[in-house]
PAZA-447812 format. One record per residue: residue number from 1; residue in three letters; x, y, z of N, C-alpha, C in turn. Coordinates in Angstrom, 1 decimal, padded with zeros to 4 digits. Last residue first. Layout:
! PAZA-447812
+-----+--------+--------+--------+--------+--------+--------+--------+--------+--------+--------+
| num | residu |    n.X |    n.Y |    n.Z |   ca.X |   ca.Y |   ca.Z |    c.X |    c.Y |    c.Z |
+-----+--------+--------+--------+--------+--------+--------+--------+--------+--------+--------+
| NUM |    ALA |      X |      Y |      Z |      X |      Y |      Z |      X |      Y |      Z |
...
+-----+--------+--------+--------+--------+--------+--------+--------+--------+--------+--------+
//
This chain:
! PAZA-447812
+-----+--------+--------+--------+--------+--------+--------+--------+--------+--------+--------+
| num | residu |    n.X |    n.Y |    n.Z |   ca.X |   ca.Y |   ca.Z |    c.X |    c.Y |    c.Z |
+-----+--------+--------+--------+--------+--------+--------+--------+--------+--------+--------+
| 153 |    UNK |  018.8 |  091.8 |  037.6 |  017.1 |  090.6 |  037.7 |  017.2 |  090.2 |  036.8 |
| 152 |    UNK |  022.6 |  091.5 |  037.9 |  021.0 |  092.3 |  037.5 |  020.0 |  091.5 |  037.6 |
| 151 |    UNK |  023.8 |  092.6 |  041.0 |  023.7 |  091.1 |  040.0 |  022.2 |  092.0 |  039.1 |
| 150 |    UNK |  025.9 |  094.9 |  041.6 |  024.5 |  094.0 |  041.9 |  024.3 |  093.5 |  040.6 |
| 149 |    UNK |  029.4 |  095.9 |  042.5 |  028.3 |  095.8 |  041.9 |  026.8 |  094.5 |  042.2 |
| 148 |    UNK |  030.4 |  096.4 |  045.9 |  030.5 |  095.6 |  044.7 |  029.6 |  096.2 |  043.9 |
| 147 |    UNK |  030.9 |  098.5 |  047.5 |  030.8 |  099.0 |  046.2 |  031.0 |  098.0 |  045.3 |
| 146 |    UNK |  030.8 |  097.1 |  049.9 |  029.9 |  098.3 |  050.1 |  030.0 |  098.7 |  048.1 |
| 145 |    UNK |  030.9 |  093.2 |  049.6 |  031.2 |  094.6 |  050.1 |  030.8 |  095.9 |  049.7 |
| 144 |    UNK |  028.1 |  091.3 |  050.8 |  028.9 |  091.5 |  050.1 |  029.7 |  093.6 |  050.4 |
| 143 |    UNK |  029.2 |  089.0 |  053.5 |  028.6 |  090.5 |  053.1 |  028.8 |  090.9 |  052.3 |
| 142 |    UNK |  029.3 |  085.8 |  053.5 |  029.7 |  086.7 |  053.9 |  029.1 |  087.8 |  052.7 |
| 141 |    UNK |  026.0 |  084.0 |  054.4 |  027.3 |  084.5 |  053.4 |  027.9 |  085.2 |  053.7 |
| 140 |    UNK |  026.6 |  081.8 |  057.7 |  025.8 |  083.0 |  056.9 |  027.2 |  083.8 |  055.6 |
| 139 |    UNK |  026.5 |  079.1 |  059.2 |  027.2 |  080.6 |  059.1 |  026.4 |  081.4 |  058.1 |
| 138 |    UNK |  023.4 |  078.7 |  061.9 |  024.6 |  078.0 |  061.0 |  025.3 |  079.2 |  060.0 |
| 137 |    UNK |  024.6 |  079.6 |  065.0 |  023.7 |  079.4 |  064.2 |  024.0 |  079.4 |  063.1 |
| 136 |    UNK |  025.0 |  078.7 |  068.4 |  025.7 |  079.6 |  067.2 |  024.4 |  078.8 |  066.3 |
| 135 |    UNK |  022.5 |  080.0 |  071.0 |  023.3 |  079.1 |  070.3 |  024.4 |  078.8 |  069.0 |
| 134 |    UNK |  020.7 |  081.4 |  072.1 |  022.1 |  082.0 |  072.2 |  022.8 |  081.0 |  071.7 |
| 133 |    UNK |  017.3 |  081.6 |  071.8 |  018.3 |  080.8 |  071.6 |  019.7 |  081.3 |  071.3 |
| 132 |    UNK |  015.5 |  083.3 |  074.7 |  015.7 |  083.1 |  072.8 |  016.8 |  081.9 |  072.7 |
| 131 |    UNK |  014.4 |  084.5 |  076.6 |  014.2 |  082.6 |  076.6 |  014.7 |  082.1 |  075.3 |
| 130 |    UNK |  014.3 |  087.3 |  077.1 |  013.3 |  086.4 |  076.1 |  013.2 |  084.8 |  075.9 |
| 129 |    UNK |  016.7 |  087.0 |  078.2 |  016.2 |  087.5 |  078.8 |  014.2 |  087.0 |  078.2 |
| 128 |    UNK |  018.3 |  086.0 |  076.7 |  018.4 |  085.3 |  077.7 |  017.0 |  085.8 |  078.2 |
| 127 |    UNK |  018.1 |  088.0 |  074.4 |  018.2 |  086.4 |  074.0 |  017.4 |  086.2 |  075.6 |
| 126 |    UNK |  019.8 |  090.0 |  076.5 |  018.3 |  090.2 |  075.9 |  017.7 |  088.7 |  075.5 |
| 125 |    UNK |  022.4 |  089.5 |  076.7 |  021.1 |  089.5 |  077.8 |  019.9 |  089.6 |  077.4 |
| 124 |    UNK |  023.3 |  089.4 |  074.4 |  022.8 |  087.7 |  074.6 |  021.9 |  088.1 |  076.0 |
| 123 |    UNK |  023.3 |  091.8 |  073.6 |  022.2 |  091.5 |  072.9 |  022.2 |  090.1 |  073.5 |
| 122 |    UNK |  024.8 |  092.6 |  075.8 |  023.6 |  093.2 |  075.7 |  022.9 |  092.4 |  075.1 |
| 121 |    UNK |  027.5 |  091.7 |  075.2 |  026.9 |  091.0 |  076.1 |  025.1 |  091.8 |  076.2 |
| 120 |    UNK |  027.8 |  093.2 |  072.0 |  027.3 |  091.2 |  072.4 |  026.5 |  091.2 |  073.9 |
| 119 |    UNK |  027.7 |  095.6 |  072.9 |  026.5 |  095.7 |  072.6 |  026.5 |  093.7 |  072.8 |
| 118 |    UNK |  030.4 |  095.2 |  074.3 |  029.2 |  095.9 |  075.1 |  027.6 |  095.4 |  074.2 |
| 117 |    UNK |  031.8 |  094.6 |  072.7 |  031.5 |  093.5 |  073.7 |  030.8 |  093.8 |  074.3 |
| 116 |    UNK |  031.9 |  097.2 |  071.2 |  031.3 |  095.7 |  070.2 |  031.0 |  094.6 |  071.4 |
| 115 |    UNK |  032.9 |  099.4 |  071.1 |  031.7 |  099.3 |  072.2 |  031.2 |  097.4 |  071.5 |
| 114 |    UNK |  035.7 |  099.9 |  070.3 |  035.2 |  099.6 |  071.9 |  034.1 |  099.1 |  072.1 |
| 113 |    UNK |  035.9 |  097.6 |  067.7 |  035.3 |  098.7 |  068.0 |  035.5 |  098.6 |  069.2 |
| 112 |    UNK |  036.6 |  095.0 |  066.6 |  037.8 |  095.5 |  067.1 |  037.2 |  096.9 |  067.9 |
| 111 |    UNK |  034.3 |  094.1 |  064.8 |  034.4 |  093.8 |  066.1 |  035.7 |  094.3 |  067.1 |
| 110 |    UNK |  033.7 |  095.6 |  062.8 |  033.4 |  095.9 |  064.0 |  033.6 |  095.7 |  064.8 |
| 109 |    UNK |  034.6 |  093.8 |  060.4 |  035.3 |  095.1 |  060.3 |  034.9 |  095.8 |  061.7 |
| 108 |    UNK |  034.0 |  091.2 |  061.6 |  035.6 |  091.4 |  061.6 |  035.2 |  093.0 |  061.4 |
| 107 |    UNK |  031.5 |  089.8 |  061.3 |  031.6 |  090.9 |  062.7 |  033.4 |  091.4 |  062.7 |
| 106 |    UNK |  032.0 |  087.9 |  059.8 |  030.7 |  088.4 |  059.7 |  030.9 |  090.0 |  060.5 |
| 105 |    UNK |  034.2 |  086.0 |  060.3 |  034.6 |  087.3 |  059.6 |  033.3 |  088.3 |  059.6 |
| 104 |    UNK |  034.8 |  085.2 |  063.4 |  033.9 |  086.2 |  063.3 |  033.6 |  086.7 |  061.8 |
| 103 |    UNK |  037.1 |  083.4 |  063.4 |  036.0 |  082.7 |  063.6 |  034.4 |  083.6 |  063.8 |
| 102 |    UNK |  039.9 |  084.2 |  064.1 |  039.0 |  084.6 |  062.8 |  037.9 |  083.5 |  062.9 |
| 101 |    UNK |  040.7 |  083.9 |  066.2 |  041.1 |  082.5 |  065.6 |  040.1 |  082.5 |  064.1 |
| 100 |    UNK |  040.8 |  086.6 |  067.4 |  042.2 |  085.5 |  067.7 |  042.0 |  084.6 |  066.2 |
|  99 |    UNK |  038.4 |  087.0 |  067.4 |  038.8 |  087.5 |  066.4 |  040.1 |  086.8 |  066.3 |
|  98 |    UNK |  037.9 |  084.6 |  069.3 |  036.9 |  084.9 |  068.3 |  037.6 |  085.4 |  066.8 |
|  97 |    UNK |  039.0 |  086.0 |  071.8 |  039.6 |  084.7 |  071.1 |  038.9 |  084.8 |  069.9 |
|  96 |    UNK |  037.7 |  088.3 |  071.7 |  039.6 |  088.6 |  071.5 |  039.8 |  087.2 |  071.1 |
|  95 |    UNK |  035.3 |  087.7 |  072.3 |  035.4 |  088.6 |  070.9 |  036.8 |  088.7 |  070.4 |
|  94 |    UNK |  035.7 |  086.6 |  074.6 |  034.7 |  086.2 |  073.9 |  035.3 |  086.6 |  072.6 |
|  93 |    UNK |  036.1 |  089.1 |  076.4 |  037.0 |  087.7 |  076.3 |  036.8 |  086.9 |  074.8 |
|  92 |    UNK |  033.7 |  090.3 |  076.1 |  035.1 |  091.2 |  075.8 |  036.5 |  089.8 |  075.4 |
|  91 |    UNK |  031.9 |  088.9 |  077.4 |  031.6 |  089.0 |  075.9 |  033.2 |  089.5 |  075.3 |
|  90 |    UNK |  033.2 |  088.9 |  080.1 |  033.0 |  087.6 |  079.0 |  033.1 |  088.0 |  078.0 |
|  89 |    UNK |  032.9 |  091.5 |  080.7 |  033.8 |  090.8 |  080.4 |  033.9 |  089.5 |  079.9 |
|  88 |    UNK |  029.6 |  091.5 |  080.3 |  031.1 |  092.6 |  079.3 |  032.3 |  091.7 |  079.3 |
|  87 |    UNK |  029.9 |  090.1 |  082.9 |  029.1 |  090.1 |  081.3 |  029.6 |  090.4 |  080.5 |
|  86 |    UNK |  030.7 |  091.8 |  084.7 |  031.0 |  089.8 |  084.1 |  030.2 |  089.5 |  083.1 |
|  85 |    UNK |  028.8 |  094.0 |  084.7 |  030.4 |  093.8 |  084.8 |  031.0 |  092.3 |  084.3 |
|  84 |    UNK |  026.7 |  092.9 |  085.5 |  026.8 |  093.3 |  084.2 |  027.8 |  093.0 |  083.6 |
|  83 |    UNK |  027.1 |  089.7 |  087.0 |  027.0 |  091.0 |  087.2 |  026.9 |  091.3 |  085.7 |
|  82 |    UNK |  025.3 |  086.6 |  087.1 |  026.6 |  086.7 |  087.0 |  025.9 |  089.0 |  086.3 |
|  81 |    UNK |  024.4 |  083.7 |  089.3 |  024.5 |  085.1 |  088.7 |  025.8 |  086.2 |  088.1 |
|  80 |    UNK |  025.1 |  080.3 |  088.3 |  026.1 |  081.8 |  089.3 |  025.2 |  083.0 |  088.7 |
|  79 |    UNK |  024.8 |  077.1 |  089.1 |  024.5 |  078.0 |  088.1 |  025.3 |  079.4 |  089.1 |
|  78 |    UNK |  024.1 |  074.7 |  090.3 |  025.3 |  074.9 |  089.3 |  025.4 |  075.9 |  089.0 |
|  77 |    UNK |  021.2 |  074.1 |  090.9 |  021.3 |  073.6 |  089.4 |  023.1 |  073.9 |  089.3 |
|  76 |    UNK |  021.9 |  075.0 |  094.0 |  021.6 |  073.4 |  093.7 |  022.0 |  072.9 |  091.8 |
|  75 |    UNK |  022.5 |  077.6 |  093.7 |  023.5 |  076.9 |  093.6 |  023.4 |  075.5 |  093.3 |
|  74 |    UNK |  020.0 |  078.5 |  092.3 |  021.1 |  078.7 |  091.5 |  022.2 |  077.9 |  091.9 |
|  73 |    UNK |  018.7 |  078.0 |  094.8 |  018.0 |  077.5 |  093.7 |  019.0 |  077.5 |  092.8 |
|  72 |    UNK |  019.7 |  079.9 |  096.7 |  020.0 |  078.5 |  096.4 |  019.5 |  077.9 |  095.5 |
|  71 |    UNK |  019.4 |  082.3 |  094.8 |  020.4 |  081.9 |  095.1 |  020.5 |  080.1 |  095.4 |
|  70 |    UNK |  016.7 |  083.9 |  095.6 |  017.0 |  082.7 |  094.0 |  018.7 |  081.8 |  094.4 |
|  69 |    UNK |  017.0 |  085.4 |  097.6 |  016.6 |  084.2 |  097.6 |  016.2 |  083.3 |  096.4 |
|  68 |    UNK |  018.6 |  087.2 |  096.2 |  018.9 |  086.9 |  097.3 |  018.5 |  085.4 |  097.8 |
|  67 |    UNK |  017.0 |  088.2 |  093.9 |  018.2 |  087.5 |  094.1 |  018.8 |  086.7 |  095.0 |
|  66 |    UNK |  014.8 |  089.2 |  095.6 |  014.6 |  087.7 |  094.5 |  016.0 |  087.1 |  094.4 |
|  65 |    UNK |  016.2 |  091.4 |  096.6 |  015.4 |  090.3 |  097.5 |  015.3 |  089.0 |  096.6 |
|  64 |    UNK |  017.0 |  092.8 |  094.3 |  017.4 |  092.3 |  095.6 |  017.6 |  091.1 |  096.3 |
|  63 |    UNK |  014.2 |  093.6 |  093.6 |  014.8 |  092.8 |  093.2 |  015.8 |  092.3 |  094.0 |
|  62 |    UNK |  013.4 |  095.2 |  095.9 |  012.7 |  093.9 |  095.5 |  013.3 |  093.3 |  094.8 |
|  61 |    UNK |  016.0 |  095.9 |  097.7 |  015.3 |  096.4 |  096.9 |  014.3 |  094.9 |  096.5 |
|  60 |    UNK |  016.9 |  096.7 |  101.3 |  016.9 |  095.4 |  100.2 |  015.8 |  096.6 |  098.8 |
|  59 |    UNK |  018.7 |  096.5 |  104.0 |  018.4 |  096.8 |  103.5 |  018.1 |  096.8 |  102.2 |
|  58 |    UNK |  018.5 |  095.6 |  107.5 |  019.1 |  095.3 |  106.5 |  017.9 |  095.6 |  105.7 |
|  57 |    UNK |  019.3 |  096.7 |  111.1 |  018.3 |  097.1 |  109.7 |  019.2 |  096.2 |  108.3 |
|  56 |    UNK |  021.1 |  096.5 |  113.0 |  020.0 |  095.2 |  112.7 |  019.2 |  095.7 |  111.6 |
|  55 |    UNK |  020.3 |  099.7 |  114.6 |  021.3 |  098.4 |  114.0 |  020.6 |  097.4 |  113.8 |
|  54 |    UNK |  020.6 |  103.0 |  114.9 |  019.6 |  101.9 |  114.4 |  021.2 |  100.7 |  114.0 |
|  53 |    UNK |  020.5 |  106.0 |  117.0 |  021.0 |  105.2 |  116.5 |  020.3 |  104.1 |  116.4 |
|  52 |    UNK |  018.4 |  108.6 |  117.3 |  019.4 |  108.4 |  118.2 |  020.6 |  107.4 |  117.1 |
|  51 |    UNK |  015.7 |  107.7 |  116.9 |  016.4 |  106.5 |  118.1 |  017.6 |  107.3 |  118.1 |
|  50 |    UNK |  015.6 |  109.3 |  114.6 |  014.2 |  109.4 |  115.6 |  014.5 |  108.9 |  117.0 |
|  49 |    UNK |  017.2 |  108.5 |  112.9 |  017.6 |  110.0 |  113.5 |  016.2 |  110.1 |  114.6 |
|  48 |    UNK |  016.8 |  106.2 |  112.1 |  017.9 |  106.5 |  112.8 |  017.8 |  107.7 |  113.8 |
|  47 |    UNK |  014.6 |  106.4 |  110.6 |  014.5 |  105.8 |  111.7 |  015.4 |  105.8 |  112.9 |
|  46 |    UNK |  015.3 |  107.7 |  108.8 |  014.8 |  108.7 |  109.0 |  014.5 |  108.0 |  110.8 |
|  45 |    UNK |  017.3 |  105.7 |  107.5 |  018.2 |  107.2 |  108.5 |  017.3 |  107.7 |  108.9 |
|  44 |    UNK |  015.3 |  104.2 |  106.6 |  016.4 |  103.8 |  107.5 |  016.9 |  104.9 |  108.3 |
|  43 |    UNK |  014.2 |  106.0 |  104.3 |  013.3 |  105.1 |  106.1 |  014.2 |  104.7 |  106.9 |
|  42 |    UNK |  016.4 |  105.8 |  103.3 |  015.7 |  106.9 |  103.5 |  015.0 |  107.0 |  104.6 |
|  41 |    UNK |  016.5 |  103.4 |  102.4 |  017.9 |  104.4 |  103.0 |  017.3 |  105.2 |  103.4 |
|  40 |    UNK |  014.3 |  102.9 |  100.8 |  014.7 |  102.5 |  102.1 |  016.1 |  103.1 |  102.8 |
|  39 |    UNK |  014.4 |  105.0 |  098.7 |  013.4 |  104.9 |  099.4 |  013.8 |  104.1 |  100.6 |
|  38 |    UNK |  017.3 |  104.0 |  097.6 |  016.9 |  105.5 |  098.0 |  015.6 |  105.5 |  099.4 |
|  37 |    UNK |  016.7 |  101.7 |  096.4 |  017.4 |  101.2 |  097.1 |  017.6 |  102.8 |  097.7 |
|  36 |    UNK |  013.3 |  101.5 |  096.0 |  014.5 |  101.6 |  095.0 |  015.3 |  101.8 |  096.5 |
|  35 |    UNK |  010.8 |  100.1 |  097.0 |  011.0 |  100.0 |  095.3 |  012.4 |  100.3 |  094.9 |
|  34 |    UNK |  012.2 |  097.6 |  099.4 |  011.4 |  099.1 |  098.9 |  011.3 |  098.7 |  097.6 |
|  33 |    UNK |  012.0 |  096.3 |  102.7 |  012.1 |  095.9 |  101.0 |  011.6 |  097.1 |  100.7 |
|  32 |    UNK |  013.9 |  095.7 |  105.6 |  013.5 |  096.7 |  104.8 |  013.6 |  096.7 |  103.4 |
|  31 |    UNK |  014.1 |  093.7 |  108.4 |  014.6 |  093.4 |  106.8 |  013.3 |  094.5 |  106.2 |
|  30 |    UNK |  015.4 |  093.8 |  111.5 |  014.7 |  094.1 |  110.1 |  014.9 |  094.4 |  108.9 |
|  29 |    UNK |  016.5 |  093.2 |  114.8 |  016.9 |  093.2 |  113.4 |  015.1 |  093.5 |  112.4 |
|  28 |    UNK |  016.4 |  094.9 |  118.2 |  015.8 |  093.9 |  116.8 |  016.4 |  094.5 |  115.5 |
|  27 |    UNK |  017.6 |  096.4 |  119.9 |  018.9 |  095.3 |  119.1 |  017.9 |  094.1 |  118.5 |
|  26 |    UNK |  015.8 |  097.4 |  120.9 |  016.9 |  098.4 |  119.9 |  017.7 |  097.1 |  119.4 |
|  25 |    UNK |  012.4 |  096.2 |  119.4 |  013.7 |  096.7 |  120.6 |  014.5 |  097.3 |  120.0 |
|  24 |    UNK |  010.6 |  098.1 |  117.7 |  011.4 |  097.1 |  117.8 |  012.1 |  097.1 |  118.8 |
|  23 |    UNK |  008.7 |  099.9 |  116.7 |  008.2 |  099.2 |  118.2 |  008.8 |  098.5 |  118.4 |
|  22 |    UNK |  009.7 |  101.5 |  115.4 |  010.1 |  101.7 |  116.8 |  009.4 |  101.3 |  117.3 |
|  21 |    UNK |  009.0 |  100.3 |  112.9 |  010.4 |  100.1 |  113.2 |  010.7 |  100.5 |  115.0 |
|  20 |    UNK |  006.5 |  101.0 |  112.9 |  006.6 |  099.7 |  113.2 |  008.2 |  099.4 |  113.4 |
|  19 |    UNK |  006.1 |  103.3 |  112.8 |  006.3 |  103.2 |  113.8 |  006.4 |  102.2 |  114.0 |
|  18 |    UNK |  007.5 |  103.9 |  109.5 |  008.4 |  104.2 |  111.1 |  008.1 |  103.8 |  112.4 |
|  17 |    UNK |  005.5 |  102.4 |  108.7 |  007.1 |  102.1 |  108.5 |  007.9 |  102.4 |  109.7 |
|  16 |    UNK |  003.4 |  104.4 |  108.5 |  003.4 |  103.0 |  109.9 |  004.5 |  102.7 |  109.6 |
|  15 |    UNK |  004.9 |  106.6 |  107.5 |  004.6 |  106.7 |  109.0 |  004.5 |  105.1 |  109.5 |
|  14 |    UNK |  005.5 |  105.4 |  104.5 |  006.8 |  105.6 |  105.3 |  006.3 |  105.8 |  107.2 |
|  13 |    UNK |  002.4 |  105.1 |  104.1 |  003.0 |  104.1 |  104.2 |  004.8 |  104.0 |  105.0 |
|  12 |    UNK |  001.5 |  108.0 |  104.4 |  001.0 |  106.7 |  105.0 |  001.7 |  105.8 |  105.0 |
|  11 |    UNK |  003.2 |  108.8 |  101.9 |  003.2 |  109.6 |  103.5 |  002.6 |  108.3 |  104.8 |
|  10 |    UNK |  002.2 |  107.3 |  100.1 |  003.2 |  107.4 |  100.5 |  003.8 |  107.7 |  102.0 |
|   9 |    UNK | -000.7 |  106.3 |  099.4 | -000.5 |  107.3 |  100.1 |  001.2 |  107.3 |  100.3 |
|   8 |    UNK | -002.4 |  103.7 |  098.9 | -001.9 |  104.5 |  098.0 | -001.0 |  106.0 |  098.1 |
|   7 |    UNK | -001.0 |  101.0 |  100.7 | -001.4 |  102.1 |  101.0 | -001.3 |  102.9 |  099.4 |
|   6 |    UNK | -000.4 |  097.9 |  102.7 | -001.0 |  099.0 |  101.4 | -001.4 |  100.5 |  101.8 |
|   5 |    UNK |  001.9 |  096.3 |  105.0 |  000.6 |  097.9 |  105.0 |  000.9 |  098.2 |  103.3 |
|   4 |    UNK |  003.0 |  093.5 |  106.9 |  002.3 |  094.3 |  105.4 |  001.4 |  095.6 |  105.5 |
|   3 |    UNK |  004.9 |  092.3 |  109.2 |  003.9 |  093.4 |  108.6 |  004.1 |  093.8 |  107.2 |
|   2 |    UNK |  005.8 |  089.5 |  110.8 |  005.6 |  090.2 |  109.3 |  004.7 |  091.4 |  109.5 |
|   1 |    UNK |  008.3 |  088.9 |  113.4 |  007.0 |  089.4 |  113.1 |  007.1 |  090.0 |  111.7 |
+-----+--------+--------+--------+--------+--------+--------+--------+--------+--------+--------+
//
């Protein structure tokens, strides 16, 4: 069984919550989507503590939920979500062969920095995230350095 309830009301919307959870048997399952993964923990124990004990609750955020069911869609193309955490570490991988085979000088006096894998995997989530192009792009002069002199006009 689906139920949907709008409500601008909070209070209203956690009460039919609760009583639609206790019109379940005790060994129905339910899938609980919230805004943040607090708000349903929340309806969960508050459903707990009304029964005594709750099983069969699973518990989801909206995003979550997208993930959850983007999945086969990701396994048919091949593809993997991949965590923050594996993000960083790529980029962190990324930057050791990179500098390994001097193929950064652009990013050499920073790239040895702690936070340099952190801001890469950030800026190609962003790219990714805008549909941008994460592709290399053709090299660029190198910089000139902080106390050359300037060419006169």
């Amino acid at each position: 069984m689906i139920a949907l309830f709008e409500s601008p009301s909070g209070a209203e919307r956690r009460a039919t919550a609760l009583a639609f959870l206790a019109a379940l048997p005790c060994d129905g399952e339910a899938l609980l989507v919230g805004a943040s993964r607090g708000a349903v923990d929340e309806l969960a124990h508050a459903h707990a503590a009304a029964r005594g004990a709750a099983f069969g609750l699973r518990r989801l955020t909206l995003t979550q939920l997208a993930a959850l069911l983007a999945q086969p869609a990701f396994a048919a193309a091949g593809l993997a979500h991949a965590t923050p955490l594996a993000s960083l570490a790529l980029a962190a991988r990324a930057t050791f062969d990179a500098r390994a085979a001097s193929a950064i000088p652009y990013f050499a006096p920073v790239a040895s920095s702690p936070g340099f894998a952190r801001s890469a995997a950030a800026t190609l989530g962003e790219l990714r995230g805008a549909r941008g192009d994460a592709a290399p792009h053709p090299p660029r002069a190198a910089p000139r350095p902080p106390h050359a002199p300037r060419r006169a006009r």
